[in-house]
C-alpha positions in Angstrom: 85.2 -111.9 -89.6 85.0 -114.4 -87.0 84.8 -113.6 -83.1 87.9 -116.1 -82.8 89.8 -113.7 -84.6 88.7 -111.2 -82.1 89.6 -113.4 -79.3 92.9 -113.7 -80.9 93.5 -110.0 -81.4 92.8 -109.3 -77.8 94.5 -112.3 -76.4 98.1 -111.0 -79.1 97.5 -107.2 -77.7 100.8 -107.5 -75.6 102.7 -107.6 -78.8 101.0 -104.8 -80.2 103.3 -101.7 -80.5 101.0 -99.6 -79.4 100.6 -100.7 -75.8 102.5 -98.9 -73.5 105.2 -100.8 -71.2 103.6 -99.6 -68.0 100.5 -100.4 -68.9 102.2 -104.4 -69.0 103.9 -104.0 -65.9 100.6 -102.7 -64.1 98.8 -105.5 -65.5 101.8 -108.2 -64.6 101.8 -106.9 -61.0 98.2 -106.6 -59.9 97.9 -110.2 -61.5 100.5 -111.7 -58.8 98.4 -111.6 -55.4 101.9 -111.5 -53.7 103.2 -108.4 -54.7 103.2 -105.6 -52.5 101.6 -101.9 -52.8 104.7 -100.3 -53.7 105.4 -102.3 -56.3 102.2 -101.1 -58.0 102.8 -97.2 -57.4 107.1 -97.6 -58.2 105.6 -98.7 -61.6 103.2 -95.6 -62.0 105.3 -93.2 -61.0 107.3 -94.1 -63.3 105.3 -93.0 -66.1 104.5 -89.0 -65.1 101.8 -88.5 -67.1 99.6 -92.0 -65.8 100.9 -91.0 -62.7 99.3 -87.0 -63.1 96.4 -88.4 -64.6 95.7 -91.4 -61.7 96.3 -88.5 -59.0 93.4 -86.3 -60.6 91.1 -89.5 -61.2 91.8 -90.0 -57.6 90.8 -86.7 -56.2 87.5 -87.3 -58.0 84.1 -86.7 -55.9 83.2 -90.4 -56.7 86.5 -91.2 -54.5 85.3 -89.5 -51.4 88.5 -88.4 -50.3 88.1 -85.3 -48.2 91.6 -83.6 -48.7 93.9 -83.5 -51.8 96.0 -86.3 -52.9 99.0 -85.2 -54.2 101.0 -88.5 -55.2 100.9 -92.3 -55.8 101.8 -93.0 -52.5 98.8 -91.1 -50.5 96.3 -92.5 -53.5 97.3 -96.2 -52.4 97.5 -95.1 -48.4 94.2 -93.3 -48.5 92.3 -95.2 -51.3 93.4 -98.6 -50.7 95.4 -101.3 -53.3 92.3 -102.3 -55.6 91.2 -98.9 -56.4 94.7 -97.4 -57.6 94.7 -100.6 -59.5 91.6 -100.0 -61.2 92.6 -96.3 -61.9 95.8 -96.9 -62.9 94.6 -100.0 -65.9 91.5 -97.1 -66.6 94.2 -94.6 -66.9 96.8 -96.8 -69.3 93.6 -98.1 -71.6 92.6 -94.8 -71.8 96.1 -93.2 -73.0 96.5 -96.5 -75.3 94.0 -96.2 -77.2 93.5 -92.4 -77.3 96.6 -90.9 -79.3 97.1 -87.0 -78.9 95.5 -85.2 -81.5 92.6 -87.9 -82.1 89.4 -86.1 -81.1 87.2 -88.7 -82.0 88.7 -91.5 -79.4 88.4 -88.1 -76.8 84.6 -87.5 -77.8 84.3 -91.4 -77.4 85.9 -91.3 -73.5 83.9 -88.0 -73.3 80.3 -90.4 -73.4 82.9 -93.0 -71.2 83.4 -90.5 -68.4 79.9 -89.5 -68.9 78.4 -92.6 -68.1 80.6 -93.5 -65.5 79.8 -90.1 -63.4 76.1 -90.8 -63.7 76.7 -94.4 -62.6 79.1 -93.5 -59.5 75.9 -90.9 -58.9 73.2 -93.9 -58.9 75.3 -96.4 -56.8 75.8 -93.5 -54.2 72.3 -92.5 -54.0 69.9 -95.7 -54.7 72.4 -98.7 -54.4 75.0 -100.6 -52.3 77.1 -100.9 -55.2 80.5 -99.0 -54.0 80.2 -95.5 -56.1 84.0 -95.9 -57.5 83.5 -99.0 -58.8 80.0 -98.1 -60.2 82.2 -95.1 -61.4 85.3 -97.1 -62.8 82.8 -100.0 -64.5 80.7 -97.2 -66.2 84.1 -95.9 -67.6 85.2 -98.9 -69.0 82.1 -100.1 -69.8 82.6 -99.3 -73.9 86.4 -100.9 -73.8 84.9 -103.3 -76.4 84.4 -100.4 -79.1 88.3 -99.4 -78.9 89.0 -102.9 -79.3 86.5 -102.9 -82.7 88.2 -98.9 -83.4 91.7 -100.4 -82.9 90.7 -103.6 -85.3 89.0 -101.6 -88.2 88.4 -97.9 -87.5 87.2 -96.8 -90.6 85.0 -99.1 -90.8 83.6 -98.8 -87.0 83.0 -95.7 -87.5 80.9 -96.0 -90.3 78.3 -97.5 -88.3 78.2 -95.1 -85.1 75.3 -93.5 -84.4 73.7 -96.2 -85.9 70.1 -98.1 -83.7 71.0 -101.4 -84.6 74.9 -100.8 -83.9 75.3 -104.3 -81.7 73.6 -106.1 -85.0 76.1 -104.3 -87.3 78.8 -104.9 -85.1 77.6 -108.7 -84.8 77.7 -108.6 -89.4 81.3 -107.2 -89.4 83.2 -108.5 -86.3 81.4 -112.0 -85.4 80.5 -110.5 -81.5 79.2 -106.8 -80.4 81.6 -104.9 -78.1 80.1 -105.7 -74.8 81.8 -109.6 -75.4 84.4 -107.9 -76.5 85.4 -105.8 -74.1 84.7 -108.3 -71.1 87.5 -110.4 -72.8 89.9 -107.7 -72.7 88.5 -107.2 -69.2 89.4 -110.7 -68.0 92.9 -110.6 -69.5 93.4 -106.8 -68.0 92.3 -109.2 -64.8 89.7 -106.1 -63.9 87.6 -107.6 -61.0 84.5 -109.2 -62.3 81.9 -106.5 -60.7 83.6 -104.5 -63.8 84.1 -107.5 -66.1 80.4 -108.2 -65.8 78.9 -104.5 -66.2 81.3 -104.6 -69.6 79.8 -107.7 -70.5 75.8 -107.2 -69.9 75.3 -103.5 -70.1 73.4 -104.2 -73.0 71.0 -106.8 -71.6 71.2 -106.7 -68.1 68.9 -109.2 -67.4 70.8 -112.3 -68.7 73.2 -111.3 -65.8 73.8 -113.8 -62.9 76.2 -112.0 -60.8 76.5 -108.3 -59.9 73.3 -107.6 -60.7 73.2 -104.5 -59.6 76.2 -103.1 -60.6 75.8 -104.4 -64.1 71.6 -102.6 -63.5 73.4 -99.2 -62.7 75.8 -99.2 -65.4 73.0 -100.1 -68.0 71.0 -97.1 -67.0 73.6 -95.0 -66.7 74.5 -95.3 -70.4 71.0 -95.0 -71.1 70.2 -91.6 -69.0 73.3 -90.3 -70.7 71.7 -90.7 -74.0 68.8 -89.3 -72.9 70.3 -85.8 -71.5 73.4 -85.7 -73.6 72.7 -88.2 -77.0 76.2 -87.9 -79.1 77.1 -89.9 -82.1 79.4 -91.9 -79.3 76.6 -93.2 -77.4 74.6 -95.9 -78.1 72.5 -96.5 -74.8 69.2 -97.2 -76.5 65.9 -97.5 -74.0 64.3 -100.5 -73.7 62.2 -102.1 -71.3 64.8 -103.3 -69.5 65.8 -99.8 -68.0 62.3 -99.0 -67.1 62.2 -102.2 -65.1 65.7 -100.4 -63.4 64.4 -97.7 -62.7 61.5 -99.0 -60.8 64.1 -101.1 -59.1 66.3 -98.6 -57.6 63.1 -96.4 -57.3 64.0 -93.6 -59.5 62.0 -90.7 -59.1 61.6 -88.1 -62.1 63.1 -85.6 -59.5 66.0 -88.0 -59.4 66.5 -88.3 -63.0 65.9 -84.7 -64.0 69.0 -84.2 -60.9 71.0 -86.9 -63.0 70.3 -84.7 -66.0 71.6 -81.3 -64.5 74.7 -83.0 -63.0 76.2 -84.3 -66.7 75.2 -81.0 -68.3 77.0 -79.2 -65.0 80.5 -81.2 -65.4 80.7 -81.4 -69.0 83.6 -78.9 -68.6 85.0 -81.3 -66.3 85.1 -83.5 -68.3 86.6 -81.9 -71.3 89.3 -80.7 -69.5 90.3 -84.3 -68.4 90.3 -85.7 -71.7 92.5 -82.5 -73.0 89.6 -81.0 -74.9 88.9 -78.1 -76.4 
């Protein structure tokens, strides 16, 4: 396969039955700089269970919202327009590509959620990347792989878990998932903080722009390996993160707090994704 036809699938993923009309709308109406708030939460609360599952992302830690939002309308009032956005195309993706009784795409947003918790920790401690964003690009950061699950799942799964997975992916698809999924990115129109961490969590160093957000997310899939390895994950260590972590000047007391945090919330997290 070439990446062309990759390029195509993602660029003819409109047409796809599988996407969810909100999921168009949300993307139609944060595309169109003129339309107004409303618009964007009318369109979500449309949909109750986006809507449910927004509100709950919303009254996340990683939000810093210090009472409880309770609908669509406080989320955009209290949060602000490019957040909700965020949340909301997070949410929809999220529901696309994860049908009801598929535990595998669950155990695959599991490691998603995972990462993106240890990234909003990071940017909040060591960074002046804003936490939710750090939070929303380390949740998205794997969009690629649903994109390569949705292409040829049997096949993509075969080569989970694997060391040389981007190489492998690289043999059957013509690109590796990070390129992938910054396509997607771009035509979602995700801001390009979170179109970049997609796109160079893998090699952070041939970044330009948003370093640091695209340094956090890279470690953060890596430190999620390292306290919590799964066959989802595939944040090998390299030299790259060391030179990270001497960046944001991670301590081992840092990291082992990292470490107790994702094995604390993995209940959390499970009941988010509806597992059990």
């Amino acid at each position: 396969m070439e990446a062309s036809e990759v390029r195509k699938y993602i660029d003819g993923i409109e047409s796809l039955s599988t996407i969810p009309v909100v999921l168009k709308r949300v993307m139609d109406i944060t595309g169109d700089p003129d339309t107004p708030p409303e618009e964007l939460y009318k369109v979500i609360t449309y949909d109750q269970t986006l809507a449910e599952r927004v509100i709950r992302m919303a009254n996340s830690p990683f939000f810093r919202h210090a009472g409880r939002i309770t609908d669509i309308g406080q989320a955009v009032m209290f949060l602000g327009y490019e957040h909700i956005r965020n949340i909301a195309i997070s949410m929809s993706v999220l529901m696309m590509f994860t049908r009801k009784n598929d535990t595998n795409l669950r155990q695959f947003w599991a490691h998603c959620y995972e990462v993106g918790t240890v990234a909003g920790l990071i940017a909040s401690s060591a960074t002046m990347v804003n936490p939710s964003t750090a939070f929303l690009a380390g949740l998205l950061h794997d969009i690629g792989r649903l994109i390569f699950f949705s292409m040829n799942f049997q096949q993509y799964r075969a080569i989970l878990g694997t060391d040389d997975l981007l190489e492998r992916e690289f043999s059957i698809f013509g690109c590796d998932h990070a390129m992938a999924g910054s396509w997607f990115a771009e035509k979602a129109k995700l801001t390009p903080e979170i179109t970049l961490a997609v796109r160079y969590h893998h090699s952070p160093s041939a970044a330009t722009d948003y370093r640091d957000i695209v340094s956090v997310v890279a470690i953060s899939e890596a430190l999620s390996r390292r306290f919590s390895p799964k066959i989802e994950d595939d944040g090998i260590w390299t030299e790259e993160h060391d030179a990270i972590l001497l960046e944001l000047s991670l301590s081992n007391d840092d990291l082992a707090e990292i470490g107790n945090k994702i094995l604390s919330e993995e209940g959390e997290v499970r009941d988010f994704l509806d597992l059990r």
